[in-house]
C-alpha positions as a printed NumPy array, in Angstrom:
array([[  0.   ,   0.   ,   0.   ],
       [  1.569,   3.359,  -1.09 ],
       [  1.742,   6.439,   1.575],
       [ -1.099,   8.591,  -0.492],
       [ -3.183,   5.313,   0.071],
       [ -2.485,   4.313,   3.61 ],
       [ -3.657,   8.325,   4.474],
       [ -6.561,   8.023,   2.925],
       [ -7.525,   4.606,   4.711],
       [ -6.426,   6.66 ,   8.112],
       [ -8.55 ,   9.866,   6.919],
       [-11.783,   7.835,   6.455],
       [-11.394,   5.454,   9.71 ],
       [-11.129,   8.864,  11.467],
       [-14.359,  10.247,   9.973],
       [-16.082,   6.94 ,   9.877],
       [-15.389,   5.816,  14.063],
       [-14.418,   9.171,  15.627],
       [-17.752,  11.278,  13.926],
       [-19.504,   8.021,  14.392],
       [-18.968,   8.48 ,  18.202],
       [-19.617,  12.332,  18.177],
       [-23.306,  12.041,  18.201],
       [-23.176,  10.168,  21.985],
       [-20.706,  12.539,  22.921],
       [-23.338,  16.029,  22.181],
       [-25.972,  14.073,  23.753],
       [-23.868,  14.064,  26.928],
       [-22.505,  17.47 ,  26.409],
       [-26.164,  18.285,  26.189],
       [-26.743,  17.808,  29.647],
       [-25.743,  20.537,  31.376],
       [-24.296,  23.133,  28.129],
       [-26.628,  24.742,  26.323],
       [-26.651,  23.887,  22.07 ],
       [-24.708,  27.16 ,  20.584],
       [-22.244,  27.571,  23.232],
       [-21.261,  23.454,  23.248],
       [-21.191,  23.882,  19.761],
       [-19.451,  27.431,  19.763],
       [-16.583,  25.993,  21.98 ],
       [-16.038,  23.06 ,  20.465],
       [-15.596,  25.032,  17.032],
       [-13.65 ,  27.352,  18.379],
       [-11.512,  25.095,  20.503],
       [-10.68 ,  22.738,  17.423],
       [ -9.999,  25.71 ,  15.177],
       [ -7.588,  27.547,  17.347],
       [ -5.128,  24.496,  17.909],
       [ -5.757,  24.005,  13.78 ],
       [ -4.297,  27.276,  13.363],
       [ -1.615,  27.151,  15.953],
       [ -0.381,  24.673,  14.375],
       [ -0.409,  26.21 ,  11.256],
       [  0.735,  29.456,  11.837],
       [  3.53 ,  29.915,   9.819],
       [  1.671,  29.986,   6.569],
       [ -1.69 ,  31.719,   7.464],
       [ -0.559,  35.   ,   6.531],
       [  0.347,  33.298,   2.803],
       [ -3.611,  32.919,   2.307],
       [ -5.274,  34.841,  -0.063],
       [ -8.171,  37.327,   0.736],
       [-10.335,  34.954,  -1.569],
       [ -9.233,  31.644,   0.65 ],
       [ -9.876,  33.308,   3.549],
       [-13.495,  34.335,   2.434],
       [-14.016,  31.24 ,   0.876],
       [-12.744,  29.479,   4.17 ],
       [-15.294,  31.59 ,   6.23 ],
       [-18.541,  31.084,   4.261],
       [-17.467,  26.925,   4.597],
       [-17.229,  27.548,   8.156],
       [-20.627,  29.06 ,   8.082],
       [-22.405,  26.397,   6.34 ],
       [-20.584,  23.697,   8.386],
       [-20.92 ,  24.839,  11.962],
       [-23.361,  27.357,  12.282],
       [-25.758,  25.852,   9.411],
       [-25.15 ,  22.395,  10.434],
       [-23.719,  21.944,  13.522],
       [-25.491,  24.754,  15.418],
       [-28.724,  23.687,  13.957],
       [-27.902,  19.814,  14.444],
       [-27.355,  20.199,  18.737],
       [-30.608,  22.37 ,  18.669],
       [-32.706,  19.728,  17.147],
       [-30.835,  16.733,  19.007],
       [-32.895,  18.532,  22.173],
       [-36.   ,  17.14 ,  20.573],
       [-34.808,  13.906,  19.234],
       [-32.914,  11.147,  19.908],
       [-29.017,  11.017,  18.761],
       [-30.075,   8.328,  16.653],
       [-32.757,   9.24 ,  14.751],
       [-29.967,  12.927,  14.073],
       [-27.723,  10.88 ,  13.107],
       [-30.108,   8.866,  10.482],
       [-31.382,  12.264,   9.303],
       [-27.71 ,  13.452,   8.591],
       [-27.109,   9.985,   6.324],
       [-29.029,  11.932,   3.796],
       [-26.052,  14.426,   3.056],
       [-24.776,  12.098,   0.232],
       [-28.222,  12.325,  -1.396],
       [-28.01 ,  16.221,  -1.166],
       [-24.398,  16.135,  -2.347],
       [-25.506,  14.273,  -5.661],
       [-28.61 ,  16.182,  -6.283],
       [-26.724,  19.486,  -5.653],
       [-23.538,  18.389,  -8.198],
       [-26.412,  17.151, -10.627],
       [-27.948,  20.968, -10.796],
       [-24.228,  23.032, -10.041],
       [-22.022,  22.603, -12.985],
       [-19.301,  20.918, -11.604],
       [-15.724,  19.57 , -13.111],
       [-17.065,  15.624, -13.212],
       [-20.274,  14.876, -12.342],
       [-21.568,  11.866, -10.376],
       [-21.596,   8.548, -11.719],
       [-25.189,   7.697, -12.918],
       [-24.685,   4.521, -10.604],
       [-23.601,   6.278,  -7.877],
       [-27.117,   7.325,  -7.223],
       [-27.784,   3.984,  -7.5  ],
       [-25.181,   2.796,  -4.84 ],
       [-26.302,   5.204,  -2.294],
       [-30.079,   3.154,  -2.118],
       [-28.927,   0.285,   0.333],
       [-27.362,   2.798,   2.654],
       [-30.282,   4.6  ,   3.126],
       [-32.326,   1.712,   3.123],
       [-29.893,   0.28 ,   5.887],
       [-29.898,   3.319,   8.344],
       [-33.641,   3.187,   7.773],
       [-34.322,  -0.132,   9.333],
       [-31.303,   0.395,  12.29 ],
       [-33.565,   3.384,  13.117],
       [-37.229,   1.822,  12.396],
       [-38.126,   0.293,  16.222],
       [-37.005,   3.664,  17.593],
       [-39.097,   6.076,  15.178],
       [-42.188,   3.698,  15.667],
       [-41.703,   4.263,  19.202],
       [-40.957,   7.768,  19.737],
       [-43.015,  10.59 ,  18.449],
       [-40.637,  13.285,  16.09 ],
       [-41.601,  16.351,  15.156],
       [-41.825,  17.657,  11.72 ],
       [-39.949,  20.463,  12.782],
       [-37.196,  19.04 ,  14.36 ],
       [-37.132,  16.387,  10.895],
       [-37.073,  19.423,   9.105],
       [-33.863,  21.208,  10.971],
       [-32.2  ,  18.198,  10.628],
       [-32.984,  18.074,   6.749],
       [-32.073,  21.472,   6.521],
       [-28.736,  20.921,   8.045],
       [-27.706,  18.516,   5.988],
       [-28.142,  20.388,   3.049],
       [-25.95 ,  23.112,   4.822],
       [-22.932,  20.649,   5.525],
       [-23.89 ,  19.322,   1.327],
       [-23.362,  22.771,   0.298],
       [-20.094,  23.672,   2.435],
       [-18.447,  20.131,   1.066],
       [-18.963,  21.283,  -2.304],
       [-17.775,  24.804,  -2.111],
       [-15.027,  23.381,  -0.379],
       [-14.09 ,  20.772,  -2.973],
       [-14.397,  23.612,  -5.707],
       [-12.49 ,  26.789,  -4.052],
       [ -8.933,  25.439,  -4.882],
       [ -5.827,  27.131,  -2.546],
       [ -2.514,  26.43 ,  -2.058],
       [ -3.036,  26.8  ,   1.789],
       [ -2.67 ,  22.889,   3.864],
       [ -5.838,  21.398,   4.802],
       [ -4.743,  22.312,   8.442],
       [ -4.97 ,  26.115,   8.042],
       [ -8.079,  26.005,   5.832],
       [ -9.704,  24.041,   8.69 ],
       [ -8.84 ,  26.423,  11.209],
       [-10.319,  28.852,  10.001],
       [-13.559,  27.308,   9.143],
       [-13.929,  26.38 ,  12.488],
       [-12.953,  29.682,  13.791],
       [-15.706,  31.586,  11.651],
       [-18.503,  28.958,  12.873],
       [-17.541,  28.958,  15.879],
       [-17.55 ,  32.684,  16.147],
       [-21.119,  32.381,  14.592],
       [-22.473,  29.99 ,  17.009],
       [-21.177,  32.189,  19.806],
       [-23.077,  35.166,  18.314],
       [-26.236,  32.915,  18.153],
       [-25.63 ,  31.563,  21.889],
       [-25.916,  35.097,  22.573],
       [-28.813,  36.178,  20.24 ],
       [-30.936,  33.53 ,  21.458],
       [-30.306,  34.243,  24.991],
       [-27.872,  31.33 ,  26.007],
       [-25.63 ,  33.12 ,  28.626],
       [-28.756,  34.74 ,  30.733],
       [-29.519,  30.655,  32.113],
       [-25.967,  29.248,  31.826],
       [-23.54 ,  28.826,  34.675],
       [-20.049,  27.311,  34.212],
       [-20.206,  26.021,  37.684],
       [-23.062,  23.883,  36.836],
       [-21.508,  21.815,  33.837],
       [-21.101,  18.424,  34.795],
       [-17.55 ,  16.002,  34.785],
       [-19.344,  13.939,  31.724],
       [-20.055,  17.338,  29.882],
       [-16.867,  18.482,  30.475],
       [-15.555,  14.872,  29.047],
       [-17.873,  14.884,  25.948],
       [-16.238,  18.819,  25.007],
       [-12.974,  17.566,  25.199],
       [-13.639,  14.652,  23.063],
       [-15.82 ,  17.063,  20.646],
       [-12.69 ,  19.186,  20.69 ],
       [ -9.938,  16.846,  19.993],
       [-11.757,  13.786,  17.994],
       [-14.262,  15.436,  16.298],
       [-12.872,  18.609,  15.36 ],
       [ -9.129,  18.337,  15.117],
       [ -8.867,  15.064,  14.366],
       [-12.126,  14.298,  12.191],
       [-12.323,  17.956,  10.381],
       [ -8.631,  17.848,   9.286],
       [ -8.929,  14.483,   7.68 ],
       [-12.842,  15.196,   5.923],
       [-11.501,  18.649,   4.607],
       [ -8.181,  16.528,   3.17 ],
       [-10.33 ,  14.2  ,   1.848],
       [-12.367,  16.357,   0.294],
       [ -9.431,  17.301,  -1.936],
       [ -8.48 ,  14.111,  -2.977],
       [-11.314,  12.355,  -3.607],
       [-14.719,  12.482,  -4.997],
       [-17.013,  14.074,  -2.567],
       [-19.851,  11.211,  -3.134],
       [-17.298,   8.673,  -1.83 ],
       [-16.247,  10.925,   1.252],
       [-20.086,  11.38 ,   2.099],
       [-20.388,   8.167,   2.719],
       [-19.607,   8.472,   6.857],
       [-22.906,   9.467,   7.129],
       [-24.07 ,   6.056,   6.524],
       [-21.663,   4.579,   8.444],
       [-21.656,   7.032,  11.615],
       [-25.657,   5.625,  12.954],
       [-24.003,   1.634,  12.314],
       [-21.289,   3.191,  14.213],
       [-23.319,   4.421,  17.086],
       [-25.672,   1.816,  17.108],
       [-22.358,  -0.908,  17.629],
       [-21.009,   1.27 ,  20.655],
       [-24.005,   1.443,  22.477],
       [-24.432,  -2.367,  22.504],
       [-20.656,  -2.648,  23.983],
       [-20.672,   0.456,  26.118],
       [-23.934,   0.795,  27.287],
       [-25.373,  -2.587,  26.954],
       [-28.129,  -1.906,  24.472],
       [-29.732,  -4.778,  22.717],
       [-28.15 ,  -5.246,  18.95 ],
       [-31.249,  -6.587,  16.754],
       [-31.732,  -8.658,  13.664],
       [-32.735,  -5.594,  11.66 ],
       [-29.769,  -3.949,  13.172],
       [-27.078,  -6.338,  11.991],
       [-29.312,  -6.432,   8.666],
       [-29.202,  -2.376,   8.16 ],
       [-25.299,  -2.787,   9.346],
       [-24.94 ,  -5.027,   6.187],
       [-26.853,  -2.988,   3.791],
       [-24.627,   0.35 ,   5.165],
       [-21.177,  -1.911,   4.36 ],
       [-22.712,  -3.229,   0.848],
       [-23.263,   0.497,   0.039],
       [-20.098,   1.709,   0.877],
       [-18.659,  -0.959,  -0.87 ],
       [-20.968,  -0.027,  -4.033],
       [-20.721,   3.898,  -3.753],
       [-16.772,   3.688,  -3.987],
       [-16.533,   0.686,  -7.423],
       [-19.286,   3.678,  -8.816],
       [-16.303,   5.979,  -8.331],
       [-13.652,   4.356,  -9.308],
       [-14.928,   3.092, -12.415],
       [-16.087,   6.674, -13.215],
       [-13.021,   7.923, -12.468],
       [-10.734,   5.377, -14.445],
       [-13.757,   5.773, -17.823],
       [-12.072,   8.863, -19.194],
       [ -8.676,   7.365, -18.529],
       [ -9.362,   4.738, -20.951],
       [-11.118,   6.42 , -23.472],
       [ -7.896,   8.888, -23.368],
       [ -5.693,   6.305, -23.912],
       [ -8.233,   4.503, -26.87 ],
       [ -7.834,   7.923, -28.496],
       [ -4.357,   8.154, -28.484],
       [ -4.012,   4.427, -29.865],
       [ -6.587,   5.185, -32.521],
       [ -4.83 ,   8.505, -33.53 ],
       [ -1.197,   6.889, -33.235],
       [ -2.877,   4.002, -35.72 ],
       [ -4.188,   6.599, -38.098],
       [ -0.871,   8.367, -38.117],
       [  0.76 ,   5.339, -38.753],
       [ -1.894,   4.267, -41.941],
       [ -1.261,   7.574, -43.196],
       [  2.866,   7.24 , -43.567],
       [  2.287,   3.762, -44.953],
       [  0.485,   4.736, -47.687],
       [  2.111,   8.035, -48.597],
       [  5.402,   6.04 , -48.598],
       [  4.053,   3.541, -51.044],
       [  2.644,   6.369, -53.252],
       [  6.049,   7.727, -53.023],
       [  7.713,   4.304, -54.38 ],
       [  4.973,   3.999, -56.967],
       [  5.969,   7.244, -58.356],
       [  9.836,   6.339, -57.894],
       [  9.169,   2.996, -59.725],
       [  7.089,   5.188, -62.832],
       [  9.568,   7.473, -63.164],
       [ 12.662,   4.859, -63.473],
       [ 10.475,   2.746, -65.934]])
């Protein structure tokens, strides 16, 4: 396995386990720190050591990065994140974290309309049907049980588009600034944002620092380090190396993710239609990336079948002006 491949193995095990876990850790975080400001200081934690460590090149960004790298923070952590904690108050982690599996849908949809470089496979669309199909059952005993909101279904809906829309502006704003830097300061900018909407909506007035609790305190940290440091760095690298339908695919793989450590953490039961919606995740996973690959290695071939053909044609041509050339040598000796 070559280096470039071995970091992208790394990159999506990072987004796939540590963002699958991220989902338990709000929920805890939840308990005792209100949405915008959990949300606000995990952004703003994870972007400042981003940057620190990154400091030597940040004043080599462009005025176009950097406003780039700001509206992608907006859509990411304000438009997503910000709205995902305030609708996890109303539903369960789960049932989030199935809502946010429909990101890859919005990511194809939004590629199909926005003229992009290479668009989606046409089986890629395909591929992504047993994902959502698996999350669907993992999630089916708990939505029969508990009653949802519309409104809640439709923040969640709403902030998957958001994260859609940041992934592809991302992927399409190309700088020469590391992946480190540019994810600094997207999670700078949200996390500046969420503060401001902590305070709009109020936040501070009820909150008490004294009154956040060990396990909140934990689930930050975590938030801070796993999810944001970690987990951003290696989505927003990915994100420049491969196609964004393949790097979308975490979201199928986060509820499978949270599903499996609740059964060896917290004891939960694990179902039938669990390990059956676990399958139908892997299978389209396994799907979504042949899709890619194949689309990806298409043009390659037809490249090279032009090249052949035209190298052929070139080669037909000198044959036959050489023979010409002897027939006329041959008439003009006789």
């Amino acid at each position: 396995m070559s280096r470039r491949s071995a970091l992208i193995v790394a990159c999506f095990l990072a987004i796939y386990l540590l963002w699958g876990s991220t989902y338990l850790a709000i929920a805890f975080g939840l308990k005792s720190i209100p949405p915008f400001i959990l949300m606000a200081t995990r952004s703003i934690g994870g972007g400042m050591i981003l940057l620190a460590l990154s400091w030597r090149e940040i004043a080599d960004i462009s005025a176009r990065a950097w406003a780039n790298a700001i509206m992608c923070g907006l859509l990411f952590f304000l438009g997503c994140h910000g709205v995902l904690a305030y609708a996890q108050q109303m539903v369960p982690s789960g049932i989030a974290a199935i809502m946010l599996a429909t990101i890859p849908f919005w990511v194809v949809l939004l590629e199909f309309v926005v003229p992009t470089e290479r668009r989606p496979a046409s089986g890629t669309l395909i591929a992504l049907l047993p994902g959502f199909a698996g999350v669907a059952l993992i999630a089916l005993q708990d939505v029969s049980d508990q009653a949802v909101g519309m409104a809640a279904i439709a923040l969640l809906l709403g902030s998957a588009l958001s994260w859609s829309a940041g992934s592809l502006l991302s992927k399409r704003t190309s700088s020469h600034a590391s992946s480190l830097s540019l994810s600094g300061i997207q999670l700078t900018a949200g996390g500046i944002a969420l503060a401001l909407a902590s305070f709009a909506v109020g936040e501070l007035r009820g909150f008490s620092p004294g009154a956040v609790t060990a396990p909140s305190v934990a689930a930050l940290v975590y938030l801070v380090v796993a999810g944001s440091v970690v987990g951003f760095a290696a989505y927003h690298w990915l994100l420049d190396n491969v196609p964004t339908t393949q790097v979308t695919t975490y979201t199928f793989v986060n509820p499978v993710v949270a599903v499996m450590l609740g059964w060896l953490f917290l004891q939960e039961g694990l179902s039938p239609a669990m390990l059956i919606g676990g399958l139908l995740v892997v299978a389209s996973v396994v799907a979504v990336w042949r899709a890619e690959s194949r689309s990806r290695s298409d043009p390659v071939r037809e490249r090279k079948s032009k090249v052949r053909k035209s190298a052929l044609a070139d080669d037909t041509s000198s044959s036959r002006a050489s023979m010409a050339a002897e027939g006329r040598e041959a008439g003009g000796r006789a």
